[in-house]
C-alpha positions in Angstrom: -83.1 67.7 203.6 -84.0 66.7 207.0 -85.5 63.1 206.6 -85.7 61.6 209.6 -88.0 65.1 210.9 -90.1 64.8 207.7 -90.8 60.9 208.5 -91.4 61.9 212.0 -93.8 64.7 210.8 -95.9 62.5 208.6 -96.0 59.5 211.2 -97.5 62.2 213.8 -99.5 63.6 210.9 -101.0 60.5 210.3 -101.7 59.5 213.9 -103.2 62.5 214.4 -106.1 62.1 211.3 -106.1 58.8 213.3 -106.7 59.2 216.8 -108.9 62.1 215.9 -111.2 60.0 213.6 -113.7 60.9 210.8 -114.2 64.1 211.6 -110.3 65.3 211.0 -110.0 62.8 208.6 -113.0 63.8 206.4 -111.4 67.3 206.2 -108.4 65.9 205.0 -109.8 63.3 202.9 -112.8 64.0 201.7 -115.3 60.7 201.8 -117.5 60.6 198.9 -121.1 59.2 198.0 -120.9 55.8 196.5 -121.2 55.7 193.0 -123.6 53.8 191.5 -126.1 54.7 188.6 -129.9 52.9 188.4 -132.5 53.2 186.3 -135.3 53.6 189.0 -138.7 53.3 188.6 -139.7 56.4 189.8 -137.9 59.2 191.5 -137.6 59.5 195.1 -138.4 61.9 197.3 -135.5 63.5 198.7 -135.1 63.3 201.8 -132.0 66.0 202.3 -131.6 69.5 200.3 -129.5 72.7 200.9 -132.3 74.0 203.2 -132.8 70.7 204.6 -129.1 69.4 205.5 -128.0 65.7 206.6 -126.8 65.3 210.1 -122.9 65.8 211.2 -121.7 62.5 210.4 -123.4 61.9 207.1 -123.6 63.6 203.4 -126.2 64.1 201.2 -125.9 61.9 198.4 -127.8 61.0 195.2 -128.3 57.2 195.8 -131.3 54.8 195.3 -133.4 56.7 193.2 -133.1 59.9 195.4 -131.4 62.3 197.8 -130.5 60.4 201.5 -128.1 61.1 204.2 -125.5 58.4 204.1 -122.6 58.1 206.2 -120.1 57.4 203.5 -117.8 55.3 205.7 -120.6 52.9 206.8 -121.5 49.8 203.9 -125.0 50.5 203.4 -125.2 46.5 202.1 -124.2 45.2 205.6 -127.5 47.0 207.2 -130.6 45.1 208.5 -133.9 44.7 206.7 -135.7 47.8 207.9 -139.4 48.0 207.2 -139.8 51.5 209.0 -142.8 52.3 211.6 -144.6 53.5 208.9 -148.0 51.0 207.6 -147.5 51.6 204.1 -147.2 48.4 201.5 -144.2 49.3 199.4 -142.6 46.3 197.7 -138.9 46.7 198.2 -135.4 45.1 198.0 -133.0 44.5 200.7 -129.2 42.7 200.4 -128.2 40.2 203.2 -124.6 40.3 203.0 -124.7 36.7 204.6 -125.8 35.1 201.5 -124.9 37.8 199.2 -129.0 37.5 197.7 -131.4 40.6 197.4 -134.5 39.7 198.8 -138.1 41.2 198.8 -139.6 43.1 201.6 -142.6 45.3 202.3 -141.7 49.2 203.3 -143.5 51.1 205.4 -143.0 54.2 203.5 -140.9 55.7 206.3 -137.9 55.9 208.1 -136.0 52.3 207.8 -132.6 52.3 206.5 -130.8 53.0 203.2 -130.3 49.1 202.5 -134.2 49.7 200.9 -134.1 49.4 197.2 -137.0 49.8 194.5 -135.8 46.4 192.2 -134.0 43.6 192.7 -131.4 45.0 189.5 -130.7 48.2 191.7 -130.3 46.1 194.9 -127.9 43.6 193.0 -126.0 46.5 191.4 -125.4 48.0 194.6 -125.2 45.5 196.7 -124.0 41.8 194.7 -120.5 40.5 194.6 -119.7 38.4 191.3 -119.5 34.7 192.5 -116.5 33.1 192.0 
């Protein structure tokens, strides 16, 4: 067996998925929806289906009480309070990383960000690190 061309092979193989980024590297590596089970409220509307598909970069995933496009390689808990444009007066839960807390937020009902969760148990489950 050829070592030193095999090594060679996966170094380039590897640089490759690299320098070629999530696209290559997603085919290779799948990325996957982040796992987390809730017992919601109510049932969201979802906002992605077969006939209605998520853009390039993102999947379709069953998280937060319904179906969203997440990019599974971005950390939904590090995203911004996002109220939406929307004037609706949803009570809603956000995580600031910074202080690892879930606070409470009004939702506009629309657009926003998937850092928007219906209790402060979801939010914490998803979001809240054990303190040490």
């Amino acid at each position: 067996m050829n070592t030193p061309g095999l090594l060679g092979t996966l170094v380039l193989f590897f640089l490759l998925v690299t320098v070629q980024g999530p696209r290559l590297s997603d085919w290779f590596f799948p990325s996957k929806c982040p796992r987390l089970r809730e017992n919601c409220e109510f049932r969201e509307r979802d906002l992605c289906t077969k006939v209605k598909p998520c853009p390039s970069n993102q999947k379709c995933c069953v998280f937060s009480c319904g179906k969203k496009c997440i990019d599974p390689q971005q950390d939904i808990c590090k995203l911004p309070k996002d109220s939406g444009p929307c004037m609706a007066y949803f009570i809603r839960w956000w995580y600031s990383k910074e202080n690892n807390t879930c606070y409470s937020f009004v939702y506009g009902g629309c657009l926003g960000n998937n850092n928007n969760f219906q209790t402060q148990a979801i939010c914490q489950d998803a979001c809240q690190k054990p303190r040490s």
